[in-house]
PyMOL Python script that loads the backbone (N, CA, C, O; Angstrom):
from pymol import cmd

cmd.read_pdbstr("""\
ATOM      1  N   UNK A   1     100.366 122.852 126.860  1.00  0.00           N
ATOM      2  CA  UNK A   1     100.734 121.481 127.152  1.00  0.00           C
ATOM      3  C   UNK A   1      99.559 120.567 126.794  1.00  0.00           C
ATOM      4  O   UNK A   1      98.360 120.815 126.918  1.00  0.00           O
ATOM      5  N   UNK A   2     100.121 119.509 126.345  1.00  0.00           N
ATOM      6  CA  UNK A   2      99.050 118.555 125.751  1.00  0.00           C
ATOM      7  C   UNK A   2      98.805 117.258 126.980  1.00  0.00           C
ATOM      8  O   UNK A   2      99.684 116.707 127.642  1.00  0.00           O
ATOM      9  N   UNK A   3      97.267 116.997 127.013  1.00  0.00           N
ATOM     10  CA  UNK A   3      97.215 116.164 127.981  1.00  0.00           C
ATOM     11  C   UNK A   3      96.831 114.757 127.034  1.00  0.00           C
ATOM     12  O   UNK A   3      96.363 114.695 125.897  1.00  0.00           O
ATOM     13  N   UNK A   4      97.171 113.828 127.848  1.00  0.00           N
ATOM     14  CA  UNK A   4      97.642 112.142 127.534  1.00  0.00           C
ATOM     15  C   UNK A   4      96.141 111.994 127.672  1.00  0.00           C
ATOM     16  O   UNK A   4      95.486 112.514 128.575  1.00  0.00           O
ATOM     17  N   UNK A   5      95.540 111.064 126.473  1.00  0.00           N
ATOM     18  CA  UNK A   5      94.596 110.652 126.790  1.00  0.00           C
ATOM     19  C   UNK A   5      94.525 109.099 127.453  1.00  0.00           C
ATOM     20  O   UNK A   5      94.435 108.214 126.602  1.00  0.00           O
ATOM     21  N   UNK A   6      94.543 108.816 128.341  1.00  0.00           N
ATOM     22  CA  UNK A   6      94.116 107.402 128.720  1.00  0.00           C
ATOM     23  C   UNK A   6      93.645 106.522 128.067  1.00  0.00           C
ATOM     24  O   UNK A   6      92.507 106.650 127.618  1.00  0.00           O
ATOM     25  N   UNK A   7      94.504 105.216 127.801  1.00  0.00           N
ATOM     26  CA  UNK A   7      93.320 104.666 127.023  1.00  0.00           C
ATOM     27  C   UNK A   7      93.569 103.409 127.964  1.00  0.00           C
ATOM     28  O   UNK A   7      94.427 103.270 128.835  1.00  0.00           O
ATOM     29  N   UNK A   8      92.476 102.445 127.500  1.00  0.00           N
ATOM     30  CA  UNK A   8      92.297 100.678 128.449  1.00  0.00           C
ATOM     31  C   UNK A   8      92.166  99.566 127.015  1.00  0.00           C
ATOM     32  O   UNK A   8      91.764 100.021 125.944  1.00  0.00           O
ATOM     33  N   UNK A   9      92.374  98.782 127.093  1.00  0.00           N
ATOM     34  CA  UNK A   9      91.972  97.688 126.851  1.00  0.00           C
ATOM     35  C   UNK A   9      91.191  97.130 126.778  1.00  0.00           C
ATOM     36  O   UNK A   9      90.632  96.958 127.861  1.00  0.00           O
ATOM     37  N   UNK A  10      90.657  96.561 125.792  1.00  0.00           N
ATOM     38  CA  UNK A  10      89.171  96.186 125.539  1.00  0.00           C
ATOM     39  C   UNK A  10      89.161  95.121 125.007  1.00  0.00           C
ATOM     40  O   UNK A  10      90.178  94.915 124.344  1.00  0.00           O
ATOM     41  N   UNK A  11      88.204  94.079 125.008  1.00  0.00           N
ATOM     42  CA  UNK A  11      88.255  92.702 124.371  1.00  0.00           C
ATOM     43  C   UNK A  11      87.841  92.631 122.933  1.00  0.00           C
ATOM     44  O   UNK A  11      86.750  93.045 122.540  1.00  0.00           O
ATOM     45  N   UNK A  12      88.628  92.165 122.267  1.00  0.00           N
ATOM     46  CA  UNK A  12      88.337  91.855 121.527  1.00  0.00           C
ATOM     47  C   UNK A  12      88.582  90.319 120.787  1.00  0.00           C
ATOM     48  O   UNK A  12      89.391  89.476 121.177  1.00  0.00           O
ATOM     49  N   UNK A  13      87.505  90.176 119.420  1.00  0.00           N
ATOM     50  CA  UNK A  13      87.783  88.822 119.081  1.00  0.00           C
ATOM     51  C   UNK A  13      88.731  88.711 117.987  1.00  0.00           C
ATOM     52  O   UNK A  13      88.265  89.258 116.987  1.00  0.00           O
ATOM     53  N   UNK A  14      89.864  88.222 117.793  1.00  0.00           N
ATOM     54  CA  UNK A  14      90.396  88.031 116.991  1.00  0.00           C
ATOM     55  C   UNK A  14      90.396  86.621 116.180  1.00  0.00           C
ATOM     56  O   UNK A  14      90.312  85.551 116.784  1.00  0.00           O
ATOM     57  N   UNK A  15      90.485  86.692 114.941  1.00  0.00           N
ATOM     58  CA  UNK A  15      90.255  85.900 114.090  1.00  0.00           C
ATOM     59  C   UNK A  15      91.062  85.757 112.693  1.00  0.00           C
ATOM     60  O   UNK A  15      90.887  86.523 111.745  1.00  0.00           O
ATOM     61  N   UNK A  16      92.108  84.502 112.694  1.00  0.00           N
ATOM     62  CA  UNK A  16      93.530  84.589 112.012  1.00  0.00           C
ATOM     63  C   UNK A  16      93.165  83.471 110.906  1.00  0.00           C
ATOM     64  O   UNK A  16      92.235  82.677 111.051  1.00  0.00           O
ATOM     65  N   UNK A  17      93.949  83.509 109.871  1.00  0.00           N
ATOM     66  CA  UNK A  17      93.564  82.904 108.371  1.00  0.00           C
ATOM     67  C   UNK A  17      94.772  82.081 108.224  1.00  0.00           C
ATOM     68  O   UNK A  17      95.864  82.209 108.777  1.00  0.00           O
ATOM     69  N   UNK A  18      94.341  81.161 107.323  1.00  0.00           N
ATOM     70  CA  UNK A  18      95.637  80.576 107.060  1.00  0.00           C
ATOM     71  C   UNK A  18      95.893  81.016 105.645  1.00  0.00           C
ATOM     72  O   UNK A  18      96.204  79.976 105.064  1.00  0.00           O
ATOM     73  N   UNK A  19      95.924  81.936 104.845  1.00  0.00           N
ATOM     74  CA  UNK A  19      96.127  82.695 103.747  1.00  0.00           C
ATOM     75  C   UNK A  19      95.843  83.944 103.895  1.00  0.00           C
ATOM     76  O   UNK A  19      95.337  84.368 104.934  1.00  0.00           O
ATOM     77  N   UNK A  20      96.168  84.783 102.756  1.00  0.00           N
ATOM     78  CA  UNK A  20      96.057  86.180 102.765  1.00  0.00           C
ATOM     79  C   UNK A  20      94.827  86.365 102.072  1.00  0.00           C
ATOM     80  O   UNK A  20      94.068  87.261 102.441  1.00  0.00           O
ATOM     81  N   UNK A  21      94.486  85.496 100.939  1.00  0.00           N
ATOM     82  CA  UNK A  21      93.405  85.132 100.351  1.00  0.00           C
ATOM     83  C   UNK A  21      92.177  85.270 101.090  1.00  0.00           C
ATOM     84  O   UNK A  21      91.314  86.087 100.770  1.00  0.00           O
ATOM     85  N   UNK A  22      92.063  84.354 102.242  1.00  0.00           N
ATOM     86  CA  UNK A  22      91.193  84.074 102.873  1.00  0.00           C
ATOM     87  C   UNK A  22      90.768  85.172 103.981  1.00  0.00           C
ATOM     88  O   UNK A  22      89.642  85.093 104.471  1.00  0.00           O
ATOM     89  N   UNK A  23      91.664  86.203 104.384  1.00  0.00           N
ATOM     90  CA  UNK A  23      92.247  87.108 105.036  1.00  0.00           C
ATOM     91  C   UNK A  23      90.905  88.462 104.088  1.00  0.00           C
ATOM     92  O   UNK A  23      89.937  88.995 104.630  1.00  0.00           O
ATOM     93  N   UNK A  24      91.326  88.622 102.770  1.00  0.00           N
ATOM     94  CA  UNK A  24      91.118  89.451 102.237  1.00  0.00           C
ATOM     95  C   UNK A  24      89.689  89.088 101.831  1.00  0.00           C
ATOM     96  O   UNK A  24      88.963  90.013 101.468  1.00  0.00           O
ATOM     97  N   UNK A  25      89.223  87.884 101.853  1.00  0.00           N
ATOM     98  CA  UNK A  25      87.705  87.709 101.232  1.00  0.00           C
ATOM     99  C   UNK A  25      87.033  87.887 102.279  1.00  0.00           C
ATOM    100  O   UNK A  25      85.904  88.245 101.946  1.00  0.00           O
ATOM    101  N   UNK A  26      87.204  87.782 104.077  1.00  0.00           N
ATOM    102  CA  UNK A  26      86.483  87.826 105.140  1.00  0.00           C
ATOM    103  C   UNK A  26      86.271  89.690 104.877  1.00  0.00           C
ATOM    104  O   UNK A  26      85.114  90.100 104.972  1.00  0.00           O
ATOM    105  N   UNK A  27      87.360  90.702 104.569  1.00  0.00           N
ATOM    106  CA  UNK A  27      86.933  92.342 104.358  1.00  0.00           C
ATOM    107  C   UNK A  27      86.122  92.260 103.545  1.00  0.00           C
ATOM    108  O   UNK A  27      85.056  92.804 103.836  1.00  0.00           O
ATOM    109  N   UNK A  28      86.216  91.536 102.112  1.00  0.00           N
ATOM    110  CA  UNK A  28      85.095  91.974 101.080  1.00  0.00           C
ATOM    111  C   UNK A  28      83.239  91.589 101.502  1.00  0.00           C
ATOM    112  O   UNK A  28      82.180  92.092 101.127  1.00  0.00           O
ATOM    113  N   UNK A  29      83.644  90.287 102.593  1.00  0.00           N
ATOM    114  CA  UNK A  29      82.185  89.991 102.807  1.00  0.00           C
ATOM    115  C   UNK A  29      81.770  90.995 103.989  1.00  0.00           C
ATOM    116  O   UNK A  29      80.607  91.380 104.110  1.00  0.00           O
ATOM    117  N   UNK A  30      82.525  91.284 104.620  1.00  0.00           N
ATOM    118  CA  UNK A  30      82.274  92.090 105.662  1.00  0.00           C
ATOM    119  C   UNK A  30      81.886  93.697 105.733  1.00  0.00           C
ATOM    120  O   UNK A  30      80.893  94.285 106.162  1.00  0.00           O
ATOM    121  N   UNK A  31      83.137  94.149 105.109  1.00  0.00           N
ATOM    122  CA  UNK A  31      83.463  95.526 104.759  1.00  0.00           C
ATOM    123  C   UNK A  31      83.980  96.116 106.339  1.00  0.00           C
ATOM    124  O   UNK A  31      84.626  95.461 107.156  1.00  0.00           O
ATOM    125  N   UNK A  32      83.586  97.270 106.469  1.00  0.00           N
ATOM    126  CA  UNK A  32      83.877  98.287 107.708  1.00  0.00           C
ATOM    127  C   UNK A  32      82.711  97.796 108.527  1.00  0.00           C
ATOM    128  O   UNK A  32      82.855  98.099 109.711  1.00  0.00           O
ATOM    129  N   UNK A  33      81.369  96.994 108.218  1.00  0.00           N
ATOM    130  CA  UNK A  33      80.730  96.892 109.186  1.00  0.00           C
ATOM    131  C   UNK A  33      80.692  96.330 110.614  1.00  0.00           C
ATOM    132  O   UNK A  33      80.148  96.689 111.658  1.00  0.00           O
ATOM    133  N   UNK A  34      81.585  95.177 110.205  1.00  0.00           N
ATOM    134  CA  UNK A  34      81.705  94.014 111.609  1.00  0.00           C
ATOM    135  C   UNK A  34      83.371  93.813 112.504  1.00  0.00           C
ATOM    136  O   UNK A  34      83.887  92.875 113.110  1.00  0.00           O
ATOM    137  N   UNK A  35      83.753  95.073 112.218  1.00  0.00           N
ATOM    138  CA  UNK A  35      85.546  95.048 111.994  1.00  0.00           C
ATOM    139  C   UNK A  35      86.549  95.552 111.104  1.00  0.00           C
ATOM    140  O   UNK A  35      86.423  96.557 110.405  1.00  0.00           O
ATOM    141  N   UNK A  36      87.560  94.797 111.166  1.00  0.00           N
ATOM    142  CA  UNK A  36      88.793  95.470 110.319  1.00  0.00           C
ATOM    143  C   UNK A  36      89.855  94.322 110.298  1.00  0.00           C
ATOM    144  O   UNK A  36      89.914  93.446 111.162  1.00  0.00           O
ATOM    145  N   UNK A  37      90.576  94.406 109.365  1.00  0.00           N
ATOM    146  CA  UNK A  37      91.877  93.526 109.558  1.00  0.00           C
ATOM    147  C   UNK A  37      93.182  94.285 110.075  1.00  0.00           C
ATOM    148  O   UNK A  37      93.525  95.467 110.037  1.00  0.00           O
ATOM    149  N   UNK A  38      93.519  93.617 110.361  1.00  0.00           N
ATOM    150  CA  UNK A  38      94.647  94.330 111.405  1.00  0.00           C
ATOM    151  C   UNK A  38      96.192  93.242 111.259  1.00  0.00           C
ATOM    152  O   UNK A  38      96.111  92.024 111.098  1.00  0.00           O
ATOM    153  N   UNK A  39      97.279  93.868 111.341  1.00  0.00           N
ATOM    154  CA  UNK A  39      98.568  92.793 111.623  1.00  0.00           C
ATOM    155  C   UNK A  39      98.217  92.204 112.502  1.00  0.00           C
ATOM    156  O   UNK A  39      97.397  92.761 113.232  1.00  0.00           O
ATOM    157  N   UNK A  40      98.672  90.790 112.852  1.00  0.00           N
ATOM    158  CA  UNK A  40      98.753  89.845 113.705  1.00  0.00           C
ATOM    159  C   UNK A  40      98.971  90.599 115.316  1.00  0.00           C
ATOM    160  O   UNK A  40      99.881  91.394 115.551  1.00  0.00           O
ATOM    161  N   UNK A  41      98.214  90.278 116.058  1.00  0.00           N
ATOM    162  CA  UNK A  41      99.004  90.598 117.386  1.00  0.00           C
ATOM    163  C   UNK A  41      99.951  89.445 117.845  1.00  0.00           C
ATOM    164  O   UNK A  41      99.723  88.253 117.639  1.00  0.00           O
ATOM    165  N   UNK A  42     101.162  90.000 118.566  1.00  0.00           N
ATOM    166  CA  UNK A  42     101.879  89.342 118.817  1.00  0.00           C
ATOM    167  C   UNK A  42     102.233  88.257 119.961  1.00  0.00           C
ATOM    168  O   UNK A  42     103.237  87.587 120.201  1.00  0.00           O
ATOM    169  N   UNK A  43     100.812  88.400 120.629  1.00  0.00           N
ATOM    170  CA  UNK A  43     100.201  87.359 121.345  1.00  0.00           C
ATOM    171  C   UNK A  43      99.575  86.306 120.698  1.00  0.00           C
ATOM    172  O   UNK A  43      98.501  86.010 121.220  1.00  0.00           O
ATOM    173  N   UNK A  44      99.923  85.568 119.631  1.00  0.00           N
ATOM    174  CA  UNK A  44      99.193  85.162 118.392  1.00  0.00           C
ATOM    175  C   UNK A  44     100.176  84.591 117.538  1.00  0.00           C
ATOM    176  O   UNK A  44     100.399  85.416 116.652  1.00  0.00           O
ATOM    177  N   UNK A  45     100.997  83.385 117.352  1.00  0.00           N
ATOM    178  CA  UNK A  45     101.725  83.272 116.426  1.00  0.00           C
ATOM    179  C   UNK A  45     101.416  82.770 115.032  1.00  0.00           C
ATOM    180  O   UNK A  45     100.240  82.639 114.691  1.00  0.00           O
ATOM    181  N   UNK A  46     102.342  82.501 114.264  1.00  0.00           N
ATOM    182  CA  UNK A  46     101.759  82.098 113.095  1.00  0.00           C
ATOM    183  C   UNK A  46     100.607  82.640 111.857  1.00  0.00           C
ATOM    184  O   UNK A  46     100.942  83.701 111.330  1.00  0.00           O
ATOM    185  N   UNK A  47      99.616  82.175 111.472  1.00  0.00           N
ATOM    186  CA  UNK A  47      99.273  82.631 110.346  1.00  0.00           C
ATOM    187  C   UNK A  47      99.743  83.494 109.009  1.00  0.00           C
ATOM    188  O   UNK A  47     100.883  83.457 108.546  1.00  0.00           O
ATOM    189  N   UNK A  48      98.811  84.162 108.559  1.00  0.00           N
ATOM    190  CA  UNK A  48      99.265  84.493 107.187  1.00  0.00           C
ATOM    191  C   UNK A  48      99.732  86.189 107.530  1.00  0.00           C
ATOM    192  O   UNK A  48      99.931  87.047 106.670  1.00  0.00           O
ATOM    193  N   UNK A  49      99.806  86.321 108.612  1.00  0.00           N
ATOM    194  CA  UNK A  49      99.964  87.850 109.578  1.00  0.00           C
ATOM    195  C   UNK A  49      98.756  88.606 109.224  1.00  0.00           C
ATOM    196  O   UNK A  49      99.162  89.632 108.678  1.00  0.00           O
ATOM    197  N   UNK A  50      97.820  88.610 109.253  1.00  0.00           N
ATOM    198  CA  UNK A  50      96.864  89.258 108.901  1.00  0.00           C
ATOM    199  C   UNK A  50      95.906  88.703 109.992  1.00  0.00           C
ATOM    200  O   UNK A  50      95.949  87.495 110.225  1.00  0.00           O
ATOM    201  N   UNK A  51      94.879  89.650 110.808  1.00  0.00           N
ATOM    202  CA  UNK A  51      93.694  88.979 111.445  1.00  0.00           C
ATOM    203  C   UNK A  51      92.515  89.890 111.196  1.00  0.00           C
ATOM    204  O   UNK A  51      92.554  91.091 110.928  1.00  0.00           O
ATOM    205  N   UNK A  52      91.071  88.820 111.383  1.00  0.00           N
ATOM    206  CA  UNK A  52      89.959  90.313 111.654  1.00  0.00           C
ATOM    207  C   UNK A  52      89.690  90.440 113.078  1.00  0.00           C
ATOM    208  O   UNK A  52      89.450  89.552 113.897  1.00  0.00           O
ATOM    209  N   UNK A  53      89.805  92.160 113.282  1.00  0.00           N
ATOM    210  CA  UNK A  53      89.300  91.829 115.027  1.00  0.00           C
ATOM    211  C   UNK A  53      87.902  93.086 115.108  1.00  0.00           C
ATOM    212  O   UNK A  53      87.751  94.205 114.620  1.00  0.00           O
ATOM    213  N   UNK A  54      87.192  92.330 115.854  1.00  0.00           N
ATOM    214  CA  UNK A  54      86.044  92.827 115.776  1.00  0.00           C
ATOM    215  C   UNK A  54      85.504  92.454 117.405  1.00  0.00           C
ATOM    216  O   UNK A  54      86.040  91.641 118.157  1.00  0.00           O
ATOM    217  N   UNK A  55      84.281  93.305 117.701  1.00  0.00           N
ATOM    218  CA  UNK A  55      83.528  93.309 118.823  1.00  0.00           C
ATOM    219  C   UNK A  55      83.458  91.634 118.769  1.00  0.00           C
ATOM    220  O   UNK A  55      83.521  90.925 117.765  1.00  0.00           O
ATOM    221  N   UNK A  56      83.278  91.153 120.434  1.00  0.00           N
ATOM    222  CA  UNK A  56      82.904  89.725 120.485  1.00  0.00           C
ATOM    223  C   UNK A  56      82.022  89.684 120.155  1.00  0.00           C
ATOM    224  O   UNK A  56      82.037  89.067 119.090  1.00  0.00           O
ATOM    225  N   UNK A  57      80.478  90.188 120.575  1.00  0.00           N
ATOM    226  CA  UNK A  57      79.531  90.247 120.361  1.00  0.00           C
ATOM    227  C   UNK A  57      78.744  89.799 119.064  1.00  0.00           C
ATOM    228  O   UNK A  57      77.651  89.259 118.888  1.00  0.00           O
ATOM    229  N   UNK A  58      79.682  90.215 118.288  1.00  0.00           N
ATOM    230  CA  UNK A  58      79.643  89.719 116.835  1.00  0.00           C
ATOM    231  C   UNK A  58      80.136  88.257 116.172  1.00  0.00           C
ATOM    232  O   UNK A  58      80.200  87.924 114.988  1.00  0.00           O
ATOM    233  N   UNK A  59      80.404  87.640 117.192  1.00  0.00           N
ATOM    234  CA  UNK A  59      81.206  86.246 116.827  1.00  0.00           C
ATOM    235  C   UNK A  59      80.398  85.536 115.720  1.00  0.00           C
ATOM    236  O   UNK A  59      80.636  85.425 114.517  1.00  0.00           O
ATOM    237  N   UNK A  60      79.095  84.969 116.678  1.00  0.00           N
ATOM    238  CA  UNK A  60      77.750  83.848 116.002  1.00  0.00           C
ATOM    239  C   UNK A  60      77.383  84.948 114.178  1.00  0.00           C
ATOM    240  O   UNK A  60      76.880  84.277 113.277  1.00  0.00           O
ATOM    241  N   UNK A  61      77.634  86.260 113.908  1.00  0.00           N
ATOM    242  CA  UNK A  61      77.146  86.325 112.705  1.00  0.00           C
ATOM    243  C   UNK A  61      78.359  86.613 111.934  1.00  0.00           C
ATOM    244  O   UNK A  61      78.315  86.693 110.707  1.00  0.00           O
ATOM    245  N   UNK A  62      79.591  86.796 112.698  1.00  0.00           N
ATOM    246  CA  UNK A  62      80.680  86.407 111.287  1.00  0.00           C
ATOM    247  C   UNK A  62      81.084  85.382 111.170  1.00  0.00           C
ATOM    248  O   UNK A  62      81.742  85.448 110.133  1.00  0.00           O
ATOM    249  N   UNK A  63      81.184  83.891 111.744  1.00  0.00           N
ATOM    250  CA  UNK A  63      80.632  82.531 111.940  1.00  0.00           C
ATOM    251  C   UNK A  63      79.698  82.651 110.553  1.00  0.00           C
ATOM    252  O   UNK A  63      79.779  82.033 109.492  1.00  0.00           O
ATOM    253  N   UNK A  64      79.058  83.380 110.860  1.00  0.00           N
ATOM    254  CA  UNK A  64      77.720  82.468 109.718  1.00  0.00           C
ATOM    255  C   UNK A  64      78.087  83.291 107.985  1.00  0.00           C
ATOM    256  O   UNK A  64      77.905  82.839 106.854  1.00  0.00           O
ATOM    257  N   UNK A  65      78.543  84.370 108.357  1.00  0.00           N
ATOM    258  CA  UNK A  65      79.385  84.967 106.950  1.00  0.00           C
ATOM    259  C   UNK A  65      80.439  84.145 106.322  1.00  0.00           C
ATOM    260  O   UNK A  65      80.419  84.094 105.092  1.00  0.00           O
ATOM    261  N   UNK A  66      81.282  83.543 106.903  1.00  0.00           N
ATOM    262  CA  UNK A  66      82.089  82.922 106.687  1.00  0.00           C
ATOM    263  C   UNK A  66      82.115  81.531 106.628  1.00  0.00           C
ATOM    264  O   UNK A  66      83.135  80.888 106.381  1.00  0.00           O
ATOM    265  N   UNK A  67      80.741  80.929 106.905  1.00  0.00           N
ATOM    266  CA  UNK A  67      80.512  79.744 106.487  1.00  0.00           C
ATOM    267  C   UNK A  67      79.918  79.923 104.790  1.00  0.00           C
ATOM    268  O   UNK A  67      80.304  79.491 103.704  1.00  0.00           O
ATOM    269  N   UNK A  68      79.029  80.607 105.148  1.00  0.00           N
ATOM    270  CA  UNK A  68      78.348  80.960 103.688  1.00  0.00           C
ATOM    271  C   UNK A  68      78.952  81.433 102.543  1.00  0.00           C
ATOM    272  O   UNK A  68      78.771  81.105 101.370  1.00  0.00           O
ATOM    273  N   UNK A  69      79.974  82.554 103.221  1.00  0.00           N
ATOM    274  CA  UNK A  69      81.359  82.407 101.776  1.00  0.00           C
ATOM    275  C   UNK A  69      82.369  81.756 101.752  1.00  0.00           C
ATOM    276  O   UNK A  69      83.286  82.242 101.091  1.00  0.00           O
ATOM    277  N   UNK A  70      82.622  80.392 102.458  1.00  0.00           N
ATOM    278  CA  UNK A  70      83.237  79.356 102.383  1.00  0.00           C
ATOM    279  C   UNK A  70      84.693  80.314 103.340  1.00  0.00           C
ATOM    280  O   UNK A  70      85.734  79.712 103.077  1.00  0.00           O
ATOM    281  N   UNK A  71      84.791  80.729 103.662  1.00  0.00           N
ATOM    282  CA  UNK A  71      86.208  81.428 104.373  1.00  0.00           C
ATOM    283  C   UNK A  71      86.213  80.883 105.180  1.00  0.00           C
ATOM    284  O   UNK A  71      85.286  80.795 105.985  1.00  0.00           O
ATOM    285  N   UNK A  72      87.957  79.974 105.266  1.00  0.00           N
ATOM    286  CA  UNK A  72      88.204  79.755 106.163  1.00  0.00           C
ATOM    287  C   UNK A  72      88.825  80.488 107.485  1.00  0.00           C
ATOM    288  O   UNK A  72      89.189  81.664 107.449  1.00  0.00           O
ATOM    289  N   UNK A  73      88.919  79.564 108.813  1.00  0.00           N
ATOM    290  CA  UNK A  73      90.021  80.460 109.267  1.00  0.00           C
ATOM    291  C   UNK A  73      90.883  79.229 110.149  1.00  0.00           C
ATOM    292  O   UNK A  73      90.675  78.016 110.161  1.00  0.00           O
ATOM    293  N   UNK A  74      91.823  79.960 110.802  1.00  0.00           N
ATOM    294  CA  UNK A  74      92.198  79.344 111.391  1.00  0.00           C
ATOM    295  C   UNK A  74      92.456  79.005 112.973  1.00  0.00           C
ATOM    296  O   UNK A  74      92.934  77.998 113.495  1.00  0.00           O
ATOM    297  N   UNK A  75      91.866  80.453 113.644  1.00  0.00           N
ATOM    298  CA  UNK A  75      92.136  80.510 115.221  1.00  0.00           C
ATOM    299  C   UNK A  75      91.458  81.838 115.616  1.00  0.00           C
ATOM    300  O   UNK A  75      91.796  82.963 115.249  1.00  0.00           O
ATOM    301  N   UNK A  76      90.199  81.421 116.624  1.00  0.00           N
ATOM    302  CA  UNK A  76      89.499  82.523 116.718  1.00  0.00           C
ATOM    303  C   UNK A  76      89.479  82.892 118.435  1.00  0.00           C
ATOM    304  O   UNK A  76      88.868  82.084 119.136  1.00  0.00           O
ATOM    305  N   UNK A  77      90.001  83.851 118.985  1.00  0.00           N
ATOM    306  CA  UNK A  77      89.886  84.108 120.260  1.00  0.00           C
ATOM    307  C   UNK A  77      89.930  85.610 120.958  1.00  0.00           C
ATOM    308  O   UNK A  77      90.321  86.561 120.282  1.00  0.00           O
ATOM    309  N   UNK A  78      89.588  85.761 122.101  1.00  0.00           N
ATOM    310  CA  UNK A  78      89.435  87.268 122.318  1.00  0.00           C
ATOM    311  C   UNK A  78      90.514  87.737 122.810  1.00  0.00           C
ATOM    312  O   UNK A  78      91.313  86.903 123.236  1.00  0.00           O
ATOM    313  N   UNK A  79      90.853  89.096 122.901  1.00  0.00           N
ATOM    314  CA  UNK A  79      92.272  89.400 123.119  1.00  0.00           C
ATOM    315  C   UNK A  79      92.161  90.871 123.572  1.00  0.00           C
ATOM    316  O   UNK A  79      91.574  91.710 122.890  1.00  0.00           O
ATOM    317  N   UNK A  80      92.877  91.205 125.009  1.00  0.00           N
ATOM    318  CA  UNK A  80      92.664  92.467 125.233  1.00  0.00           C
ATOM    319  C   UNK A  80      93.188  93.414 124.158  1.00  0.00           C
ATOM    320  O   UNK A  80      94.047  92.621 123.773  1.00  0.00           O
ATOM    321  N   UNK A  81      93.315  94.160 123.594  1.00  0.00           N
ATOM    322  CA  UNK A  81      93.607  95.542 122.751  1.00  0.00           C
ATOM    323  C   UNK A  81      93.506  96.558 123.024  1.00  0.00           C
ATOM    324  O   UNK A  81      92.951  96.659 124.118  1.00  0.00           O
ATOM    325  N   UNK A  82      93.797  97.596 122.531  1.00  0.00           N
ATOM    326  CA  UNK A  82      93.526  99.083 122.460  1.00  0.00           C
ATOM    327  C   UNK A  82      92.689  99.427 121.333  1.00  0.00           C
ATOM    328  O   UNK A  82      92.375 100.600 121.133  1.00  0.00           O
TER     329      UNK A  82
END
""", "prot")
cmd.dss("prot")
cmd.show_as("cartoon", "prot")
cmd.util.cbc("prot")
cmd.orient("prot")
């Protein structure tokens, strides 16, 4: 018999684009280091369905990635997850 692993919820920051474009240039500046893109959570309407969600902790330096490669976004907030 297989046992269930427990899992919780954890905060995270999510961060939604208003293009797919813009979506896809925040992975290339980023890569696997600061996150991932993920479908929209559905606590979250709108955008281009695409978000990056990453540790909060990390907010102030993907802020500064994304000023510097001009990426926009459109709605940045934390969100419990798995």
């Amino acid at each position: 018999m297989t046992k269930r692993m427990d899992r919780t919820k954890q905060p995270q920051l999510i961060i939604t684009f208003p293009t797919t474009t813009a979506a896809m240039a925040m992975e290339a500046a980023c890569g696997a280091e600061w996150g991932r893109l993920i479908p929209i959570p559905r606590e979250i309407s709108g955008s281009c369905g695409l978000a990056w969600c990453a540790e909060p902790q990390w907010e102030d330096a993907l802020l500064r990635v994304m000023e510097k490669n001009n990426i926009q976004y459109q709605e940045k907030r934390i969100l419990l997850l798995y």
